[in-house]
C-alpha positions in Angstrom: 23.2 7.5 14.2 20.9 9.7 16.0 21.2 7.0 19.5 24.5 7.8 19.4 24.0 11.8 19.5 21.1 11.2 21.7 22.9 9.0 24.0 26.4 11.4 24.0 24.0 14.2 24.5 21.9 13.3 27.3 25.6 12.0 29.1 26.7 15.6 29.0 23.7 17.5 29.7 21.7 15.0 32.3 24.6 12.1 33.0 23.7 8.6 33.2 20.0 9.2 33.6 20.3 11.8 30.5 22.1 9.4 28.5 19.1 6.5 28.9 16.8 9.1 27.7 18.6 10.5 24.9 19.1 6.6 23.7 15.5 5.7 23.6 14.9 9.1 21.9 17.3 8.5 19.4 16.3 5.1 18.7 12.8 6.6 17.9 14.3 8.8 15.5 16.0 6.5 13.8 13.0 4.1 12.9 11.7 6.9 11.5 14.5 8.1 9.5 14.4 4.1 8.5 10.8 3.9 7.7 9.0 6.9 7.5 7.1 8.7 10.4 4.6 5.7 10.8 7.2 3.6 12.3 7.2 1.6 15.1 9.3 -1.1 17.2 9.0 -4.4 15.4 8.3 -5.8 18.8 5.0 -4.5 17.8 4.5 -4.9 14.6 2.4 -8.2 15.1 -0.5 -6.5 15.7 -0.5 -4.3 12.7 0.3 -7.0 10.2 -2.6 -9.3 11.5 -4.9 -5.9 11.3 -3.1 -5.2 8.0 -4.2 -8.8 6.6 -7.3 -9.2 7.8 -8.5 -5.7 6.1 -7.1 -6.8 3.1 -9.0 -10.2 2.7 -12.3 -9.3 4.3 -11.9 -6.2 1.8 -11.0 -8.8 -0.9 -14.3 -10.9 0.6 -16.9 -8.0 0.6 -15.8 -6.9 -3.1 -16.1 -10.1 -4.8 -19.5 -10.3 -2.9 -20.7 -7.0 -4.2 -22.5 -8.0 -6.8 -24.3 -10.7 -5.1 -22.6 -13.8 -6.0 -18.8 -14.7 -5.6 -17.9 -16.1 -8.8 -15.3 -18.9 -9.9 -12.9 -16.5 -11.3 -12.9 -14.2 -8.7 -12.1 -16.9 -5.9 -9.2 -17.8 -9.0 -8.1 -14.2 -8.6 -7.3 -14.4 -5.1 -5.8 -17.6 -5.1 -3.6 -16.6 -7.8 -2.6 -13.7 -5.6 -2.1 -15.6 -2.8 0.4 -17.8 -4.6 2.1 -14.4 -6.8 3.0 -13.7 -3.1 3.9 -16.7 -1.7 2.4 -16.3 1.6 3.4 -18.5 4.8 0.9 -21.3 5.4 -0.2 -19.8 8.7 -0.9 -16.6 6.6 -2.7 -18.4 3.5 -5.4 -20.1 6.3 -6.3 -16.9 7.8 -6.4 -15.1 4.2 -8.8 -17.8 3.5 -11.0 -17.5 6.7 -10.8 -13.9 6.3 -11.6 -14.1 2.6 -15.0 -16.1 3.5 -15.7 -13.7 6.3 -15.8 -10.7 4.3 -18.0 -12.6 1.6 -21.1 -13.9 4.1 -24.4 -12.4 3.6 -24.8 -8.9 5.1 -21.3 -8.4 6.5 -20.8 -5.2 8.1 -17.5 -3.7 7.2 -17.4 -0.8 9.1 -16.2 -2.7 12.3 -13.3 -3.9 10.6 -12.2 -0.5 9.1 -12.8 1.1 12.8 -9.8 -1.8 14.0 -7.5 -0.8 11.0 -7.9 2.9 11.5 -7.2 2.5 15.5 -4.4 0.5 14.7 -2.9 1.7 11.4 -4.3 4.6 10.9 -1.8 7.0 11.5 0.5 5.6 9.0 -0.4 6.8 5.1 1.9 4.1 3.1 0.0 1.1 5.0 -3.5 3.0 4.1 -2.3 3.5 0.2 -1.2 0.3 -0.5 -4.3 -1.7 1.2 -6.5 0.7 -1.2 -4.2 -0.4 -4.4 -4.3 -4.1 -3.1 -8.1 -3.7 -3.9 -8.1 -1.5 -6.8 -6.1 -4.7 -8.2 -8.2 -6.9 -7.4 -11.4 -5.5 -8.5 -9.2 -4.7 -12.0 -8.6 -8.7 -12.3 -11.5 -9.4 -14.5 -10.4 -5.9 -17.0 -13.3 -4.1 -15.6 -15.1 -2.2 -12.9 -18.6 -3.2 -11.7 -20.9 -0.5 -10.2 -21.2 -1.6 -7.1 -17.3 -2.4 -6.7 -16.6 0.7 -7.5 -19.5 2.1 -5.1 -17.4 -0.3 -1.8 -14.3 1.1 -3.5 -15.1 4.5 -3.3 -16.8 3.5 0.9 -13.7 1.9 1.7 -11.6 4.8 0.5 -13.6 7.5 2.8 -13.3 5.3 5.4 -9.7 5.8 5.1 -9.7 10.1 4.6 -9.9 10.1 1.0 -11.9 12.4 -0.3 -13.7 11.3 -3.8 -11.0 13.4 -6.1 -7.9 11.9 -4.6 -9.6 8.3 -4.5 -10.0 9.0 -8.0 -6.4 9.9 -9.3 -5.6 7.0 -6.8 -7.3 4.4 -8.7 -6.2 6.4 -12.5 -2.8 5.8 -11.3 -3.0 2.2 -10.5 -5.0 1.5 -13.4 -2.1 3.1 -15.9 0.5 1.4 -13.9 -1.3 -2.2 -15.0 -0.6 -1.3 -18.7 3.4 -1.6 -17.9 2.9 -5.4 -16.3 5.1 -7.3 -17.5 7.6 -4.9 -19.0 6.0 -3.4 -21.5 3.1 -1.4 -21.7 0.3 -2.3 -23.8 -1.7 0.7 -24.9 -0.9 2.0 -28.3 -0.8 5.8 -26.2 1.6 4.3 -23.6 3.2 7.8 -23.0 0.5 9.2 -21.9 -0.3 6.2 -19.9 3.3 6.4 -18.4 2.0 10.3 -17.0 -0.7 9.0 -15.9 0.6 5.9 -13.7 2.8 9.0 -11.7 0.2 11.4 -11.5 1.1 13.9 -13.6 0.5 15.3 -17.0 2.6 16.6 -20.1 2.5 19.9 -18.7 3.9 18.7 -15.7 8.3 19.9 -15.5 10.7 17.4 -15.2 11.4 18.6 -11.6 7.5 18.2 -10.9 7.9 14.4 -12.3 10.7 13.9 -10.7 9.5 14.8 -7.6 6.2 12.6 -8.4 8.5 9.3 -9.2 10.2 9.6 -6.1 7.5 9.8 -3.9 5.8 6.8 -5.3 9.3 4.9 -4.9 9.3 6.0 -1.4 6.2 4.5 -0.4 6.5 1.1 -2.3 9.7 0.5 -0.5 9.8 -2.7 1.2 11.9 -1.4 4.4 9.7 1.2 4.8 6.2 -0.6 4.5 7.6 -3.6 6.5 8.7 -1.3 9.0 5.4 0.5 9.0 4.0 -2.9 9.9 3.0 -4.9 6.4 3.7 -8.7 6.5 6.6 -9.5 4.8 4.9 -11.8 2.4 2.5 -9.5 0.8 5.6 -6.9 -0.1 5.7 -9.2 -3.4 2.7 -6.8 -5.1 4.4 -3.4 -4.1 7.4 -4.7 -5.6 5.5 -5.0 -8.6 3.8 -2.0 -8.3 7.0 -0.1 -8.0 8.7 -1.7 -11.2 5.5 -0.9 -13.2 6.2 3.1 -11.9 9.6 2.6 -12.9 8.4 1.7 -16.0 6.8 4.2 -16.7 9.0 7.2 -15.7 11.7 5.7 -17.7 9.5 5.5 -20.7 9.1 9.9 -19.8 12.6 10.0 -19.2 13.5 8.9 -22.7 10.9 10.6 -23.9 11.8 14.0 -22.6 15.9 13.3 -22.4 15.9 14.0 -18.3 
């Protein structure tokens, strides 16, 4: 839409010159009416979905490491999510060697956060979801160890949140978990259903409504794949975002909205 009017308005105001400019500017603003201001051509993606996996499985790596030894089950964990979502074979190999990276003696993560943040920075959806990608994965044994939580909490500065909103980050994700599989299971699964959306009882229906559609928004495949997430790890935000709509649907019958 906006090439068009960008391409019919540079004609009239500039001619043919005007009209090349207003096409590229319009293009522009339609990836980002598409996929949300972090946007960018998918000629270019490449680079942010290698940065994108790499993060995530030297993340992975360096948690499971934190408490000095890399256990069965956790290698189990990450295998299981690499099959949940059914990653390429060419992606699964450099998970793997990415994985191990992450895990050696003394790695120093910073480096790798510096790359992310110079190449995906800018764009808040990609920086969420590789923070809930951990958060997961540290929940996978039902529990938080110290010194998870401690690389957790590194990680998340590393990426501009401050410790509150780290906090009501990993709150959120945590409730969400209780609606996995369709159903939560917490006897107090209403307030687990506020919670997972960040807000509270007192909250108004417009103020949860607002909340629900914001979290929609940035678990939307277009928009993260457009942002620059491989297309075979959208499987997890797809279940993220059923477990939100869970759990506003549980506060929707709840409060007839």
């Amino acid at each position: 839409m906006f090439k068009l009017i960008g391409f019919i308005a540079g004609y009239y105001f500039l001619g043919f010159f005007g009209a090349l400019l207003g096409l590229f500017a319009g293009a522009f603003f339609d990836r980002i009416r598409a996929y949300g201001s972090g946007a960018i051509n998918p000629l270019q993606n490449a680079l942010r979905q290698t940065v994108f996996l790499e993060t995530v499985f030297i993340s992975m790596g360096k948690l499971a490491k934190a408490d000095g030894h890399v256990s069965q089950d956790e290698i189990a964990h990450v295998e299981q999510f690499m099959q949940k979502l059914g990653m390429t074979e060419t992606h699964r190999s450099q998970a793997i060697a990415s994985f191990k990276q992450g895990a050696a003696p003394d790695f120093d993560i910073a480096p790798t956060y510096q790359r992310f943040q110079a190449v995906c920075g800018h764009t808040k959806n990609l920086k969420q979801m590789l923070l809930v990608y951990l958060i997961v994965m540290a929940l996978a044994d039902g529990h938080f160890h110290p010194a998870e939580e401690a690389l957790l909490t590194d990680i998340a500065a590393r990426l501009g949140y401050d410790q509150a909103a780290f906090r009501q980050l990993m709150d959120m994700v945590l409730n969400q978990s209780h609606f996995a599989g369709g159903q939560a299971s917490a006897a107090d699964a209403l307030d687990d259903a506020y919670k997972a959306l960040g807000v509270s009882k007192d909250s108004t229906d417009a103020e949860i409504k607002r909340a629900y559609r914001k979290l929609i928004s940035q678990y939307h495949p277009d928009k993260l794949i457009g942002q620059g997430m491989p297309e075979d790890m959208i499987a997890m935000a797809t279940e993220q975002a059923k477990e939100i709509q869970l759990a506003y649907d549980m506060i929707k019958k709840n409060r007839n909205i």
